[in-house]
C-alpha positions in Angstrom: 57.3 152.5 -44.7 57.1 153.2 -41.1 59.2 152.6 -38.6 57.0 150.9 -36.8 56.0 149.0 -39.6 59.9 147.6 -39.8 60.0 146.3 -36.5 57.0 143.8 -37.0 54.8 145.4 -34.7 54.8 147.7 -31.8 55.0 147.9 -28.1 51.1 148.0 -27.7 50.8 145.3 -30.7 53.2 143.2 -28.3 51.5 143.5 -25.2 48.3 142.9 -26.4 48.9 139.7 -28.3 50.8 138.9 -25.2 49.4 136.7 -22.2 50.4 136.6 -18.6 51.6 133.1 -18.2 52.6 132.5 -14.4 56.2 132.7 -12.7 56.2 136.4 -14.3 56.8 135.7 -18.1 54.7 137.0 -20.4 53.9 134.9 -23.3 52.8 135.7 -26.7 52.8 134.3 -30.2 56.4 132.2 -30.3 58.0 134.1 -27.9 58.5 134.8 -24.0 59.9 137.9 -22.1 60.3 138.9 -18.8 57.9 141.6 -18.3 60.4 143.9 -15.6 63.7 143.1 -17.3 64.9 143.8 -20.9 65.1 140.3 -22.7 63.1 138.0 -24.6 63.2 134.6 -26.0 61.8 133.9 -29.7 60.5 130.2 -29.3 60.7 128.0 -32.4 60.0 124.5 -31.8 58.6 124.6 -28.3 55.4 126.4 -27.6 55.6 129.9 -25.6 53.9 128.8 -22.5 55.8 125.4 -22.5 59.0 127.3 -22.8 58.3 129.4 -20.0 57.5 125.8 -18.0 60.8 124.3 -18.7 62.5 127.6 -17.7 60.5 127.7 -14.5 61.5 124.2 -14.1 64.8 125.0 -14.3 64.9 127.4 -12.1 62.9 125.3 -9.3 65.5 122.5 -10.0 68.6 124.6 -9.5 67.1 127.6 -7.7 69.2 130.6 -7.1 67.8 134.1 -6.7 71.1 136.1 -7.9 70.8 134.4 -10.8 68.5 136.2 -13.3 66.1 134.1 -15.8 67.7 134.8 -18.7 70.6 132.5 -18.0 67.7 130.0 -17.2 66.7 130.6 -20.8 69.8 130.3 -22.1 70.2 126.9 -20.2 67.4 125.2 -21.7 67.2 126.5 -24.9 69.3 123.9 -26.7 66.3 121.9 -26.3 64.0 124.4 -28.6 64.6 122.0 -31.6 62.8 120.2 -34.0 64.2 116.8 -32.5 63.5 117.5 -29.2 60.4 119.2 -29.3 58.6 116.5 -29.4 59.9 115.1 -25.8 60.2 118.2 -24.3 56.3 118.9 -25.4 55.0 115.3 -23.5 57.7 115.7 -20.6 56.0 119.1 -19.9 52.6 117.8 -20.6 53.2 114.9 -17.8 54.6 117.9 -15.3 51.8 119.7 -16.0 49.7 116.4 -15.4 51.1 115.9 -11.8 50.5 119.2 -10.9 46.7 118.3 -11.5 47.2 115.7 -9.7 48.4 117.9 -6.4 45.2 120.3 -6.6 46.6 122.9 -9.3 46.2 123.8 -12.9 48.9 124.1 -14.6 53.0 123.2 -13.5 53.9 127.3 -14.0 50.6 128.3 -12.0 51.6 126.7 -9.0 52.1 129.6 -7.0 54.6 128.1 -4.5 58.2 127.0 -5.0 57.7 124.5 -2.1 54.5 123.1 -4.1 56.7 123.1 -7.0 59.5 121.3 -5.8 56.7 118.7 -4.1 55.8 117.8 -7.9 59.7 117.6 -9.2 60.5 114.9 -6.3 57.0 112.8 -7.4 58.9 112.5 -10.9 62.3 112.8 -10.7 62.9 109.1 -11.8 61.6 110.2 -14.9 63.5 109.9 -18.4 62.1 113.6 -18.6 63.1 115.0 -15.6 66.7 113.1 -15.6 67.4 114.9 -19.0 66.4 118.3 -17.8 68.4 118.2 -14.6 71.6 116.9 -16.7 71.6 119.4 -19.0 71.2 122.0 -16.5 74.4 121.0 -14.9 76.4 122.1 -18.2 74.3 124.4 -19.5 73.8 126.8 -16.7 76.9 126.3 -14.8 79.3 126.9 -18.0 78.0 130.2 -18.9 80.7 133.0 -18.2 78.0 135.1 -16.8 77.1 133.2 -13.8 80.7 132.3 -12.6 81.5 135.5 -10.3 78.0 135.2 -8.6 79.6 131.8 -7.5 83.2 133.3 -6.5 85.1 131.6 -9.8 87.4 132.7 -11.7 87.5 130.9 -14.4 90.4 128.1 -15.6 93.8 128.7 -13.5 96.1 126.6 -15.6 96.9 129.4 -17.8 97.6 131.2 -15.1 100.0 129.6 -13.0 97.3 127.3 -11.0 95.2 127.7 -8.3 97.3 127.5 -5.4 99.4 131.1 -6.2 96.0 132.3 -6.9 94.6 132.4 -3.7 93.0 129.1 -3.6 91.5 129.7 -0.3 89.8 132.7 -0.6 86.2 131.6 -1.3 84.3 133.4 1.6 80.7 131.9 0.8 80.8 128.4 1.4 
């Protein structure tokens, strides 16, 4: 056997089942990857392209550019399950129907954030959107990774507090 043949298939088999799906993912068959950063996501529940729509949601919900998308996927991947598929799949199906409804094709092929962020507001009072935006809240914010790009330092109590810890010393804000 080859060793190409023990990977599953190779780089050019990859690329060519694969399909440019908006916001820079490329999606193929039950995955999506960032096509100029060294990750992928293997989808199970969820189809490709409606991954890559929640995790450009996501990212349009809680935008922040030094945050890279694999934390996004990380994020909302709790919701690539069996029992949530089936929400998930008619939750993105209604975002991509109001983004019909404002002129464009699909919610991940509107090309502007602003446009974007137009169609989020029109159904935030939405089960759908309520969910997403609740989960983000834990799920992006408790990751390890993201916490020095925000200046913390993780829990203090081990440590003595905050207050001999140089509570002040947040420059950003």
């Amino acid at each position: 056997m080859t060793k190409t043949a023990t990977r599953g298939m190779t780089r050019r088999q990859l690329l060519t089942r694969a399909s440019a799906v908006g916001a820079g993912f490329v999606a193929g068959s039950g995955f999506i990857a960032a096509p100029d950063a060294a990750w992928a996501y293997e989808t199970g529940s969820i189809e490709p392209a409606a991954f890559a729509t929640l995790v450009q949601m996501a990212r349009d919900i809680y935008p922040h550019d030094r945050i890279p998308d694999e934390n996004y996927v990380l994020a909302v991947k709790g919701y690539d399950t069996p029992e949530a598929a089936p929400a998930i799949m008619a939750g993105i199906a209604a975002l991509d129907a109001a983004a019909q409804g404002h002129g464009f094709a699909s919610y991940i092929e509107t090309g502007w954030e602003r446009d974007r962020v137009d169609i989020l507001r029109a159904m935030e009072d939405s089960v759908f959107f309520q969910q997403i935006r609740g989960g983000l809240v834990t799920g992006l914010y408790n990751q390890k990774a993201v916490w020095p790009i925000f200046g913390y330092e993780g829990e203090s109590y081990s440590q003595g507090g905050y207050i001999d810890r140089g509570f002040n010393d947040i420059n950003w804000l």
